[in-house]
C-alpha positions as CSV (number, residue, x, y, z in Angstrom):
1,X,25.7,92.9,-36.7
2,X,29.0,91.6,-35.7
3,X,30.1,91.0,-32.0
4,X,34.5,90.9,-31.5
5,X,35.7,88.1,-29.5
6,X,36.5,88.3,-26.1
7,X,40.3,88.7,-25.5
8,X,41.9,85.0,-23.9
9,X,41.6,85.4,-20.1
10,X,45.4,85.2,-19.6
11,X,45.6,88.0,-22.5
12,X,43.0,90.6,-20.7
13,X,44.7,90.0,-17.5
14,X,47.9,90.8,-19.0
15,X,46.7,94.0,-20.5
16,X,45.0,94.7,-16.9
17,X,48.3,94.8,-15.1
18,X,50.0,96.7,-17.9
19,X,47.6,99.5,-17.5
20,X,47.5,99.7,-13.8
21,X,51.0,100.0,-13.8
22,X,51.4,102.8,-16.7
23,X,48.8,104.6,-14.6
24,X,50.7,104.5,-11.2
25,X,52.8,107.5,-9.9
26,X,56.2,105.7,-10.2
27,X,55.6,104.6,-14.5
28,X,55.0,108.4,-15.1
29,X,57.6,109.6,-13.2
30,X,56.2,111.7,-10.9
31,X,56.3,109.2,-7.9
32,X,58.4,110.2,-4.5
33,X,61.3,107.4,-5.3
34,X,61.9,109.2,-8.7
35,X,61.5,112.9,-7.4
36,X,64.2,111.9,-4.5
37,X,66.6,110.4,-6.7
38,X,66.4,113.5,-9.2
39,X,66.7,115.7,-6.7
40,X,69.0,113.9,-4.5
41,X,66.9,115.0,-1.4
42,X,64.7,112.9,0.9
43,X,62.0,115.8,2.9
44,X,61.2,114.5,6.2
45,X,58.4,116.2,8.1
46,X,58.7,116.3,11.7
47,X,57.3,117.3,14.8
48,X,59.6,117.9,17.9
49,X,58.2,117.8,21.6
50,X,58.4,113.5,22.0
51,X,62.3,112.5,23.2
52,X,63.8,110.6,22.6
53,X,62.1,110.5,19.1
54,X,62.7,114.2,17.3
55,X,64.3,116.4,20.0
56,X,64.8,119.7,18.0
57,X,66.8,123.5,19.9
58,X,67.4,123.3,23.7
59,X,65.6,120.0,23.9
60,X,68.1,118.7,21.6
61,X,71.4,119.4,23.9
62,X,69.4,118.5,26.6
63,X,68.8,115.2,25.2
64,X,72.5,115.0,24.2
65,X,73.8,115.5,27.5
66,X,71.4,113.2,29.3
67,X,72.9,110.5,27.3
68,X,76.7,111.6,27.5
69,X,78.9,109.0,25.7
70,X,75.9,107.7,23.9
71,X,74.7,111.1,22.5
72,X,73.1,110.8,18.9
73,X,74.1,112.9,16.2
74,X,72.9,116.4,15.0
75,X,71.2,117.1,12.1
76,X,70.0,120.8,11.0
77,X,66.6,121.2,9.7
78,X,65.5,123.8,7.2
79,X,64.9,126.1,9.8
80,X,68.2,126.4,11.4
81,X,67.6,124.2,14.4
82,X,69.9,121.2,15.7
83,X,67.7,118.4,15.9
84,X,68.1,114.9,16.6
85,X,66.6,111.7,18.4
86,X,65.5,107.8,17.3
87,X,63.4,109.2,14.2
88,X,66.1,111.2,13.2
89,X,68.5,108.8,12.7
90,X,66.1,106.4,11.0
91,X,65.8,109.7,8.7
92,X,69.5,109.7,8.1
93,X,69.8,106.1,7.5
94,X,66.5,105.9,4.8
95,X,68.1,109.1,3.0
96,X,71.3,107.1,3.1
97,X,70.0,104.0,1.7
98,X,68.4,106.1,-1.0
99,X,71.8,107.8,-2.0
100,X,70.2,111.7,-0.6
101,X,70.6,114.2,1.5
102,X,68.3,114.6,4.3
103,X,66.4,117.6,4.3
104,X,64.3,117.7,7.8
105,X,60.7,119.7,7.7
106,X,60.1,121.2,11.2
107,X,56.2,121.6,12.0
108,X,54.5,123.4,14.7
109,X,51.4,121.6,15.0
110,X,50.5,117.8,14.7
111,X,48.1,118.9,11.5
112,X,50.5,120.7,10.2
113,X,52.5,117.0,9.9
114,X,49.5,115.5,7.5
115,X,48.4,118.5,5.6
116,X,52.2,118.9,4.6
117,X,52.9,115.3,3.3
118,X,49.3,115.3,1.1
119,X,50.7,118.9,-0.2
120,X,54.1,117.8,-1.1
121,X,55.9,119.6,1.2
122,X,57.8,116.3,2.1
123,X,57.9,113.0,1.2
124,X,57.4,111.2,4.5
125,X,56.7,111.9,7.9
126,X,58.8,110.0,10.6
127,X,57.7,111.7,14.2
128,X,56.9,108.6,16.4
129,X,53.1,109.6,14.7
130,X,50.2,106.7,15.9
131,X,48.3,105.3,12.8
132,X,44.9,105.2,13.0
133,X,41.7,104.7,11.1
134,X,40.8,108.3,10.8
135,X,44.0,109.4,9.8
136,X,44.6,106.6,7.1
137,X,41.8,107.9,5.3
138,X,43.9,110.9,4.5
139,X,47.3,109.2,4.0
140,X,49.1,106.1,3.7
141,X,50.5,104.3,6.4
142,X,54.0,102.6,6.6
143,X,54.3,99.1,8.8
144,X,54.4,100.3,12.4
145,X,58.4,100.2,13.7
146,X,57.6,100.9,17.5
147,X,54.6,100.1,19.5
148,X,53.1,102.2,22.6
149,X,50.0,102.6,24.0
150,X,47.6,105.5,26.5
151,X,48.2,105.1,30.6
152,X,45.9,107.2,33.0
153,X,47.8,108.2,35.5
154,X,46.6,110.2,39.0
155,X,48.0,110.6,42.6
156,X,45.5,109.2,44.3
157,X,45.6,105.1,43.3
158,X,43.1,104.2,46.1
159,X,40.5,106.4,44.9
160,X,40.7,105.4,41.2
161,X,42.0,101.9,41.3
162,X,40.1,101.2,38.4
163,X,39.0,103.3,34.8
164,X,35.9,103.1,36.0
165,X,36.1,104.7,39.1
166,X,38.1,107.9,36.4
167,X,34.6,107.8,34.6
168,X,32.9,109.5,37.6
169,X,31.1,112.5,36.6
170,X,33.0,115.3,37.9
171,X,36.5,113.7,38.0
172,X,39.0,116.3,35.9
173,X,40.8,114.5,33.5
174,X,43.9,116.1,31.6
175,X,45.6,115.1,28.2
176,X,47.4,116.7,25.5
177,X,44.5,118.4,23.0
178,X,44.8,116.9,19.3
179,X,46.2,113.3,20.1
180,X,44.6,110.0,20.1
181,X,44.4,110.6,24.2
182,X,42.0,113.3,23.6
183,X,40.3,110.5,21.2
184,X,40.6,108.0,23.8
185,X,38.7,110.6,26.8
186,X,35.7,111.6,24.3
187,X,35.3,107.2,23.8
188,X,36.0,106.1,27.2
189,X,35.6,108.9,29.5
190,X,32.4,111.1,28.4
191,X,31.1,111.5,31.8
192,X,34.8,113.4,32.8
193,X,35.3,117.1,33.2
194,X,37.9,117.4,30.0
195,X,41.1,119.3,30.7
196,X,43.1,119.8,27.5
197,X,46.6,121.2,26.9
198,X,48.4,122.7,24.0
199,X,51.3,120.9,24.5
200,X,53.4,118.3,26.5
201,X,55.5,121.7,28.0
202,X,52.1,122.5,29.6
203,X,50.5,118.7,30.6
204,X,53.8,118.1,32.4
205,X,53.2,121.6,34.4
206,X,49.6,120.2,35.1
207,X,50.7,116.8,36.8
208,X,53.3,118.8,39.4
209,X,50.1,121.4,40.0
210,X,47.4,118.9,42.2
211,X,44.6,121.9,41.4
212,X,44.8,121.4,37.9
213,X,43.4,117.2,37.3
214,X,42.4,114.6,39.5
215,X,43.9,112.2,36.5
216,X,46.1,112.5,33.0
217,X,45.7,110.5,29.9
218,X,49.1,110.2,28.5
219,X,50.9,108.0,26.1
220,X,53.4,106.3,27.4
221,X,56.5,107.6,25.9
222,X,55.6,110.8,27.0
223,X,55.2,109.8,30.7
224,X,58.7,107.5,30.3
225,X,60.1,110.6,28.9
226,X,58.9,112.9,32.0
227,X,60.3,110.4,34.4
228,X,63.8,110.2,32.3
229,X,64.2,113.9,32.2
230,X,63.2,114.6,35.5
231,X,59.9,117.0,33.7
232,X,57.4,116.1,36.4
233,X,58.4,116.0,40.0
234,X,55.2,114.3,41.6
235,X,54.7,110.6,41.8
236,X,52.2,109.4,39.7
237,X,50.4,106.1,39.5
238,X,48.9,104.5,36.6
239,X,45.6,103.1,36.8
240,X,45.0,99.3,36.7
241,X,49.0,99.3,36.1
242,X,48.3,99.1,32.6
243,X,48.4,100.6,29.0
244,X,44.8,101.1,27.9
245,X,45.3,100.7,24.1
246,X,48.1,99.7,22.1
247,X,49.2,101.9,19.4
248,X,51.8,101.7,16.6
249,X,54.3,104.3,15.5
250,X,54.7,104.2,11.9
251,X,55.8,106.7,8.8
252,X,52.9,108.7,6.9
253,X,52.8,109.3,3.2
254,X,50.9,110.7,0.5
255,X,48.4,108.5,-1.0
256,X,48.6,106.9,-4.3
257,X,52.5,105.8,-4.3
258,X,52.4,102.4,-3.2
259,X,56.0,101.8,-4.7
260,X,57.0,104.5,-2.2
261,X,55.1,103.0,0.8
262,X,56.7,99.2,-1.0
263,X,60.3,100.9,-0.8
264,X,59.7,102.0,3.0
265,X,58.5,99.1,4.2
266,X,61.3,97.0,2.6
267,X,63.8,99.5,4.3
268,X,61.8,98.9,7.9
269,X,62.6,95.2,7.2
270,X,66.0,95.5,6.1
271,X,66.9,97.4,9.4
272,X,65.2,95.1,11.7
273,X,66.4,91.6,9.7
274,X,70.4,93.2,9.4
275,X,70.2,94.3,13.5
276,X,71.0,98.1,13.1
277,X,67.2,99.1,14.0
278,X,68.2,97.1,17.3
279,X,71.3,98.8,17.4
280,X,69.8,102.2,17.1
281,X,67.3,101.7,19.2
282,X,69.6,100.3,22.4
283,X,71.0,104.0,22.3
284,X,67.6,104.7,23.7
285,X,67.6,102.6,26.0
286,X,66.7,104.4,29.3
287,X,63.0,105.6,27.6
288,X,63.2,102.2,25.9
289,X,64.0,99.4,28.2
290,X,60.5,99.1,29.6
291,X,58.9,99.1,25.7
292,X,56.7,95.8,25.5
């Protein structure tokens, strides 16, 4: 019986890489980069609700006129609706870079954001959306490009001066239903009575309604944007004066495409190494100034 010879090391690693990349989305041509240029399109999904991030109808003037002389741009999404905000522009500027026109995929639901990027329905999302463990076993995550974190804030600072007096049995604790607060209540606060809300709309009614929670876990963007825009009208402290975690904004993607998540990282780089992320961003600056 005769044996072949083992290929040369240098040769079998050679035909190694040479497979892995005929097998990868881009070589066959039905990778993102290749689908936006034949299509001259980049699909954004996006979630509206977090100013100054993706401000979409009403909230969108409003956000206009709050920063007068300053006021970003409109873009329409598929559905009719002016939108605009710090995502959208980095939207305009990646379909820019990419030679496309930006098409903008409003969602109504935060699910709706990650079931529609594994389905195709667009190529990236870019709505200020935390990366996480959980969810990066569904999708691929960019590098983050803004970092926030959870506050827990109450009215009443000398009663819970610390997390631990929140984790009193009893104590009602609010937050916004689906979001890494509601994550951050079942970990840390088990022993709470759990209030949750649909929506920002109806967590900001909560804080301004002293029957409704004795605290609110809210990230803090959200709270920063309630305080800009006037949305909550009672003075609210934040516990231990702190941020309780520290999470990262960053774009989600389809699995499997890592010369698509390679091309958006690049562009993430380019903007922060040229100075026109900066420059975006300073726009911003009342929700933004405070941003560690």
């Amino acid at each position: 019986m005769k044996f072949s010879r083992p290929l040369p090391f240098t040769l079998a690693f050679a035909l190694g890489i040479a497979l892995t990349i005929a097998a990868s989305p881009a070589a066959r041509g039905d990778g993102i980069l290749p689908q936006v240029a034949a299509r001259k399109t980049l699909r954004v999904g996006m979630l509206p609700g977090l100013a100054p991030f993706v401000a979409a109808g009403p909230d969108a003037d409003a956000l206009r006129r709050l920063l007068g002389d300053r006021a970003p741009p409109v873009e329409h999404a598929t559905d009719g609706r002016a939108v605009c905000g710090f995502d959208v522009q980095l939207a305009a500027e990646a379909a820019r870079a990419l030679h496309a026109r930006l098409e903008i995929v409003l969602v109504d639901k935060l699910d709706d954001l990650l079931a529609g990027v594994r389905a195709g329905r667009f190529d990236v999302v870019m709505s200020a959306l935390t990366r996480t463990l959980d969810r990066a076993i569904s999708v691929g995550f960019s590098d983050p490009y803004f970092s926030s974190g959870l506050q827990v804030l109450v009215r009443d600072p000398q009663r819970f001066d610390t997390l631990e007096a929140v984790r009193a049995p009893g104590v009602r604790v609010a937050y916004r239903d689906g979001t890494t607060a509601a994550a951050f209540v079942d970990r840390e606060l088990a022993q709470a009575a759990r209030v949750p809300f649909s929506d920002d709309t109806a967590l900001y009614r909560a804080m301004d309604d002293a029957r409704a929670a004795d605290a609110f876990v809210i990230d803090y963007v959200s709270a920063r944007d309630a305080e800009v825009r006037g949305r909550v009208q009672t003075r609210l402290a934040a516990v231990e004066e702190r941020r309780f975690t520290s999470e990262q904004f960053a774009f989600a993607v389809k699995p499997g495409d890592p010369d698509w998540l390679d091309w958006l990282n690049l562009f993430l780089r380019e903007m922060k190494t040229s100075g026109a992320f900066h420059k975006l961003a300073s726009r911003y600056n009342p929700w933004f100034r405070n941003q560690q």
